[in-house]
C-alpha distance (Angstrom), angle and dihedral (degrees) to the residues before:
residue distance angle dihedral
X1 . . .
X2 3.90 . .
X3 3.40 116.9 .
X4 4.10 138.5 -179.4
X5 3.67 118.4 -101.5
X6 4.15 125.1 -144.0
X7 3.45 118.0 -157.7
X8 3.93 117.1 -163.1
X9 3.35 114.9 -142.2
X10 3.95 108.0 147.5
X11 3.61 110.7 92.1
X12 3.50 137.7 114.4
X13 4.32 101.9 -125.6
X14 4.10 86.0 -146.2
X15 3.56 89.3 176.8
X16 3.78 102.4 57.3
X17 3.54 93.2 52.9
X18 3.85 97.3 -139.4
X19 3.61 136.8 -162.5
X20 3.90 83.5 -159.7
X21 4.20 135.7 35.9
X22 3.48 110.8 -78.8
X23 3.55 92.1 -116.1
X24 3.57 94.7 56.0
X25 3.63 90.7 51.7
X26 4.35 109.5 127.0
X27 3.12 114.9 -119.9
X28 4.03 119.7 173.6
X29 3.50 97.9 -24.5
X30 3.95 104.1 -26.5
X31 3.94 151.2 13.7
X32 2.81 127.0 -41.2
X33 3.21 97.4 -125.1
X34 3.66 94.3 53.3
X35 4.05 94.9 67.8
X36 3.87 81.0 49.2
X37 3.63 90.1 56.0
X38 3.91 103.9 43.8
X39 3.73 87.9 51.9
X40 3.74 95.7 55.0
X41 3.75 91.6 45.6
X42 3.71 94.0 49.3
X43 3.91 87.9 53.9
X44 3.71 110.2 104.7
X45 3.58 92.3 -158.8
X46 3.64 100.3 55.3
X47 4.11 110.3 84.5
X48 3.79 103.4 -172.5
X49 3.75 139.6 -5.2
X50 3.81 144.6 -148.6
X51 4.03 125.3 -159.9
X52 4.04 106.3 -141.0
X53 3.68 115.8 -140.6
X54 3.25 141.2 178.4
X55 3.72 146.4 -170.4
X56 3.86 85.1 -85.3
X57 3.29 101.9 59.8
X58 4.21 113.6 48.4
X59 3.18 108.6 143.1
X60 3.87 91.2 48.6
X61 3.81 83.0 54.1
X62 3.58 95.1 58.4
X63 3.54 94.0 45.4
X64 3.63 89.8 61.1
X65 3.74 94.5 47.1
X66 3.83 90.1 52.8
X67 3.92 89.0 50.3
X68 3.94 85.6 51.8
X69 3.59 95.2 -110.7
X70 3.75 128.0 156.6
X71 4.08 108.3 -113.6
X72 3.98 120.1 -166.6
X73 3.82 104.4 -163.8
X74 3.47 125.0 -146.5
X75 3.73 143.6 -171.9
X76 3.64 92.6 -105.3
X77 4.19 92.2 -136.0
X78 3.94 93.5 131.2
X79 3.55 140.6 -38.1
X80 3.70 102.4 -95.3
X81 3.99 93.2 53.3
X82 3.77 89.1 38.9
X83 3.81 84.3 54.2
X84 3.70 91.2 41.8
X85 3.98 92.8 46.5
X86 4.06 89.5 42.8
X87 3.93 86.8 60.6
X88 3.70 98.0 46.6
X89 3.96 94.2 48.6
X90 3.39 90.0 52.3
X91 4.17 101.2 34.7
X92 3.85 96.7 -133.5
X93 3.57 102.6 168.2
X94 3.71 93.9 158.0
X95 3.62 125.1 75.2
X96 3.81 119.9 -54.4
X97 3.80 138.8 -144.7
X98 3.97 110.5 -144.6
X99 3.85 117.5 -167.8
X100 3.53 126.9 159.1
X101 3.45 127.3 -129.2
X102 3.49 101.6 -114.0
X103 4.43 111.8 65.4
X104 3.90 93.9 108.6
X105 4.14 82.4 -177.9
X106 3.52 95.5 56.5
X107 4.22 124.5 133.7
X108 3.82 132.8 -155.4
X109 4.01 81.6 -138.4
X110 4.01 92.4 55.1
X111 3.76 87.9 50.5
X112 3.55 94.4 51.5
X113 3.44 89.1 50.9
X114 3.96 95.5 59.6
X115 3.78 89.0 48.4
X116 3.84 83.2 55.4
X117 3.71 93.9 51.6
X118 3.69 94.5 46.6
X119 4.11 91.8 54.3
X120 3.45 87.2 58.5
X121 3.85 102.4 42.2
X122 3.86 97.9 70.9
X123 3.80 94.2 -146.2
X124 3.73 126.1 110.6
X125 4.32 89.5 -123.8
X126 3.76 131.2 52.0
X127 4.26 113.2 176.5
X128 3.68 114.5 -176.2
X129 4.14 110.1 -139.8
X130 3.46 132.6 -167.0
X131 3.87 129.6 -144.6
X132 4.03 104.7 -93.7
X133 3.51 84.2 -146.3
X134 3.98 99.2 54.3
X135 3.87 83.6 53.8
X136 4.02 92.0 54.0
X137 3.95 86.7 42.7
X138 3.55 92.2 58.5
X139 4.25 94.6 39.6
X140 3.83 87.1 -118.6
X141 3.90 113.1 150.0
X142 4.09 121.2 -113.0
X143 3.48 115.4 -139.1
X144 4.02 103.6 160.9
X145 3.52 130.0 40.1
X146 3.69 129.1 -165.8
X147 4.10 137.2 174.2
X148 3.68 121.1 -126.1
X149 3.62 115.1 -179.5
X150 3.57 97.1 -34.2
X151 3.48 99.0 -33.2
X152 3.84 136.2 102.6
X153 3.89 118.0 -128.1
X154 3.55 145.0 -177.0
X155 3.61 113.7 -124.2
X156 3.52 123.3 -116.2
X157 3.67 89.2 -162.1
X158 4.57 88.3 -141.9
X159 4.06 94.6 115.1
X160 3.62 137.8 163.0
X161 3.99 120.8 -144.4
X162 3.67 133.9 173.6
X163 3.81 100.7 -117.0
X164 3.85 92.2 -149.5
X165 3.90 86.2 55.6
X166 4.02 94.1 48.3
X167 3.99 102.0 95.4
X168 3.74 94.4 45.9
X169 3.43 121.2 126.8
X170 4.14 114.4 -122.1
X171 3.57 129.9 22.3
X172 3.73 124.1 -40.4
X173 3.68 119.6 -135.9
X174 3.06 100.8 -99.1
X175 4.32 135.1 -171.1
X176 3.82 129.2 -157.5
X177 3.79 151.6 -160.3
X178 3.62 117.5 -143.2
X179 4.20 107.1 -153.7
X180 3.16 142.2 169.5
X181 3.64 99.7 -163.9
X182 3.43 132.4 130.8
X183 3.88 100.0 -123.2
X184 4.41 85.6 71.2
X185 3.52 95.1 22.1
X186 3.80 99.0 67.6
X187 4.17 95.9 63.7
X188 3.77 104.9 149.9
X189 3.47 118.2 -139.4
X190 3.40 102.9 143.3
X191 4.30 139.5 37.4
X192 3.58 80.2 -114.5
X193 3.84 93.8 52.7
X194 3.60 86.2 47.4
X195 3.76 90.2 53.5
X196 3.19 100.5 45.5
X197 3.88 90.3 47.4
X198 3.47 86.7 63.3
X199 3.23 102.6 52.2
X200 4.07 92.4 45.1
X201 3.94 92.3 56.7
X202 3.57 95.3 44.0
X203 3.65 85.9 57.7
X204 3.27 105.0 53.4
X205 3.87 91.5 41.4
X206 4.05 78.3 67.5
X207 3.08 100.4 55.5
């Protein structure tokens, strides 16, 4: 399976109180929407992708146009009807990779391995969660909170959705990876996200 890959990159990052979009936001060297970029075109799994804008995020928008990227624009009046909107515009009625624009840790090979996990899961939604707890260990912020099975989550944000399935009313059965890892654990919401995100990858690049 080859699938079609979203990339959100239209909204505002209230919290980090920016002189800059979010997903323009240097990190190590670049954008942060560059490191999101190289990881879904290194994905062998992934057979196209889309950058989602918004009215928010212009400049980010033209940066992807001058790097000969494919931009969806949306209305930029939330993420679920940006989402929504996204899928129309570009008639995706197959399954759909959703990553935000903000992992700076992220792999091609992690990616590939969601894509994996969501062949096998026989549902038409796969979320990937992270431990709420691993986020307080390592003093990163939670922004979004989701239940899985009787558990609360933080939300990675990296999802997979049946595209035919998106306007339906109710909840759609829906799968999940719980990880740890770095590649979902690093989602900057914050300057002290983006701190300590620093500080994390430089680590392990030691050892």
């Amino acid at each position: 399976m080859r699938i079609t890959a979203l990339v959100m990159a239209g909204g505002l990052g209230k919290r980090m109180k920016l002189t800059v979009e979010k997903p323009l936001v240097w990190f190590m060297g670049k954008p942060l929407i560059e490191r999101v970029v190289e990881a879904v075109k290194s994905a062998s799994k992934i057979s196209e992708f889309y950058i989602v804008t918004s009215p928010n995020t212009p400049e980010t928008e033209a940066k992807c146009l001058k790097d000969g990227l494919r931009v969806v624009r949306t209305d930029g009046k939330g993420y679920h009807n940006d989402l929504v909107q996204a899928i129309t515009k570009a008639n995706l009625l197959s399954p759909v990779l959703i990553i935000p624009s903000d992992l700076p840790a992220l792999t091609g090979k992690f990616l590939d391995r969601v894509i994996s996990a969501f062949e096998k899961c026989g549902k038409d939604a796969l979320a990937v969660f992270v431990p709420i707890k691993t986020r307080e260990r390592f003093r990163l912020s939670i922004s979004s909170t989701d239940e899985y099975k009787g558990t609360w989550y933080a939300v990675s944000g990296v999802n997979i959705v049946n595209g035919s399935r998106i306007r339906d009313e109710g909840k759609i059965a829906t799968s999940a990876i719980i990880t740890e890892e770095i590649e979902v654990l690093l989602n900057i919401n914050t300057q002290n996200d983006l701190a300590i995100a620093e500080e994390i990858i430089r680590n392990v690049r030691r050892d």
